[in-house]
N, C-alpha and C positions, 0 to 999 in steps of 0.2 A: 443371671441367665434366664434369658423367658422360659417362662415352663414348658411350652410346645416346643421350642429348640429343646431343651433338656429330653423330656421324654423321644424326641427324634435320636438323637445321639443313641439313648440307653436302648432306643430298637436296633439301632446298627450293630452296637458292641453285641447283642445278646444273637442276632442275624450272624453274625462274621463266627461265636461259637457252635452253633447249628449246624453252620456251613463247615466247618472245621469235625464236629462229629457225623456228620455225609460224608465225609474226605475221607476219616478214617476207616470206616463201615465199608463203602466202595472199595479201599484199598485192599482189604481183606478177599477178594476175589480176584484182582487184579495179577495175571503173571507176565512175565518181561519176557519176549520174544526171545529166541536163540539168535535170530536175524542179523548177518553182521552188515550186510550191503540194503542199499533202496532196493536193487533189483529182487531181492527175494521177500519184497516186501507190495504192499499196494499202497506205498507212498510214494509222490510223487512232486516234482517241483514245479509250486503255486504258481510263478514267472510266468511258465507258457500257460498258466490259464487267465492269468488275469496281467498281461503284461504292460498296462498304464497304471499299477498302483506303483504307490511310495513306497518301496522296502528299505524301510529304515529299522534294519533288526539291529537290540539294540544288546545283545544278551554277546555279539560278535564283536564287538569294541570296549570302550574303557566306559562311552553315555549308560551305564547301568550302578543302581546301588551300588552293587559290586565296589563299582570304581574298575573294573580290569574285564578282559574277558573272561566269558566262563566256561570250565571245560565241558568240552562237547560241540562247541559253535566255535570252529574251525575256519565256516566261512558264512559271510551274512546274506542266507540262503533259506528258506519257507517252504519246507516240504508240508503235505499233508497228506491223508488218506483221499483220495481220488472223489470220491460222494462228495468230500467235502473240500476240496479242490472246483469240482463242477458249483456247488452249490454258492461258492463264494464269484467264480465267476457272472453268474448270476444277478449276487448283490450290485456287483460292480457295473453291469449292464444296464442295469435300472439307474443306479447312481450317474452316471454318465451323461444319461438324458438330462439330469440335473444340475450339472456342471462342477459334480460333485469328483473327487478319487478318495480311491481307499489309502491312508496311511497303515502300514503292517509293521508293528515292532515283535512280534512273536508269534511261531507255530506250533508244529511240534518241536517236544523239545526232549532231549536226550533224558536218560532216568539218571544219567554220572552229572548230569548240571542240577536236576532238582536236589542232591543229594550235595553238592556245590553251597546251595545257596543254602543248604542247613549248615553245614560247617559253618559260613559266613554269619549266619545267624547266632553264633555258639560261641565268635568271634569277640573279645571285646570291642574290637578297634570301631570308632563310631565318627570316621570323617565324610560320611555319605547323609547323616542324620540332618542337619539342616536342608538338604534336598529334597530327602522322600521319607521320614520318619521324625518333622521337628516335634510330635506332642507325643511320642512312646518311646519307652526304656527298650533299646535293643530286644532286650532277651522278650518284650511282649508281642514281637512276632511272628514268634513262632507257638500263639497262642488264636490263630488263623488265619493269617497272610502269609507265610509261610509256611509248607507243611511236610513232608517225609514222601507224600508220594505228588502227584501232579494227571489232572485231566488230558494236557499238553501232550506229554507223553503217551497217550494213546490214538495221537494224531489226527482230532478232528475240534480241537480248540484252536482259537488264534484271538490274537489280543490286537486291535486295532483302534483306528481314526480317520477323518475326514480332513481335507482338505479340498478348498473351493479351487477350482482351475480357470485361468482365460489362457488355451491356447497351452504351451509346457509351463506357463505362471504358476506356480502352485503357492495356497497359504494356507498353511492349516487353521481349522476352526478351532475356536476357544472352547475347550469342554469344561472351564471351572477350574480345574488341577491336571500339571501332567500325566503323562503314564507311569505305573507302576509307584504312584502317591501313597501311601501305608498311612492312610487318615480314613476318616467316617466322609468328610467331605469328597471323595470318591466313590462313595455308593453311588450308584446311578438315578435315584430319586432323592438325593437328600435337600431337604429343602430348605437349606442354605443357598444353593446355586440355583438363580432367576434368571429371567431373561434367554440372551443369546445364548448361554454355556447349555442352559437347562433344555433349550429346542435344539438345540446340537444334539447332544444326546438325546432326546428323543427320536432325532431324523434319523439316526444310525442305529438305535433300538428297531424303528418300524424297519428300517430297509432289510437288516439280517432278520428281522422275524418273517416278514415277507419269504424267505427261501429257506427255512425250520432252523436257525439259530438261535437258540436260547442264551440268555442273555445273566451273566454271575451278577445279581441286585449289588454286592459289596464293592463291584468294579466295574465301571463305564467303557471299560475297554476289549473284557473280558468275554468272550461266546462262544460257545460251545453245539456243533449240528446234533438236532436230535433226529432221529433216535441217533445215538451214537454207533457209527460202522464196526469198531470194534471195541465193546463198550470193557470186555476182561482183557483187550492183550496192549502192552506197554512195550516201547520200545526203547533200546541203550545204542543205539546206532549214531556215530560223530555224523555233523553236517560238516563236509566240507565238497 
């Protein structure tokens, strides 16, 4: 293996436990709303703000690791905190001029699904591994790509993509690897991926930075509005 591949890789893997020790430190201040409805919330559904993206949420059918739905996403529906509702319409604004739309496979997201996808993690069963985990041993994901609590959950993260439009034509752009791929080759700069994949992700890196969405380095899909609106409260509210 070239050395500068090699040492790229060993910054990822050492990047993704960093990231994982910020998950857990953050979590520690983090409490879970009493909240059982939107209405007693200031979250709100992303649809009427941005309603020419792709919501293809992927956490509400069987297209997910998983293999199944997961509980909580009752219906394949993209709530967010309103800041950041507005701030995505935005993206999308600007994108548009471009002939661009935003693909959405995830908002916020229940605290009983992050809590989900740990069991799943805990799980032997490995018939989703050739899809999204062919080079790790199950249980090494939950060694920071999966983790106990989740940004999601406090409703100003959302996990997206691009797709070129002529007219309702839609094709999504090549970003290198799917969504939700649990490799190094999903960092966002890894430079493995050239070319079109690598300026795809860049065009959607500047677009959300352009309206204060920071961007997770380990996942090209992954962003988060800063400052974050409610950066301590989490919410267990089903989307349906």
């Amino acid at each position: 293996m070239d050395r500068r591949l090699r040492r790229a890789i060993v910054r990822g893997w050492l990047g993704m436990s960093l990231a994982c020790l910020a998950t857990v430190v953050a979590a520690a201040s983090v409490v879970v709303s009493p909240a059982t409805t939107f209405a007693q919330t200031d979250l709100v559904d992303a649809t009427g703000y941005v309603p020419d993206a792709i919501f293809d949420i992927r956490y509400a059918g069987p297209h997910n690791f998983t293999g199944a739905p997961v509980d909580g996403y009752r219906a394949p529906k993209c709530y967010l905190l309103r800041p950041a509702a507005e701030a995505l319409a935005r993206v999308a604004a600007d994108l548009r001029g471009e002939g661009l739309r935003l693909i959405v496979y995830d908002c916020y997201r229940p605290a009983r699904a992050v809590a989900a996808f740990v069991r799943w993690a805990r799980d032997p069963d490995q018939r989703s591994k050739a899809d999204y985990y062919p080079n790790l041993d199950k249980p090494r994901l939950l060694d920071g790509y999966i983790a106990e609590t989740s940004g999601h959950s406090r409703g100003a993260t959302v996990d997206l993509s691009l797709a070129r439009c002529d007219g309702e034509a839609c094709a999504p752009l090549d970003m290198g690897t799917g969504f939700d791929h649990f490799d190094t080759l999903a960092n966002t700069a890894d430079p493995r991926i050239v070319g079109a994949p690598r300026e795809h992700r860049q065009q959607l890196l500047r677009a959300m930075a352009r309206h204060g969405f920071a961007n997770h380095p380990l996942e090209w899909w992954h962003y988060t509005l800063k400052p974050e609106p409610a950066p301590r409260t989490a919410y267990d509210i089903p989307i349906e």
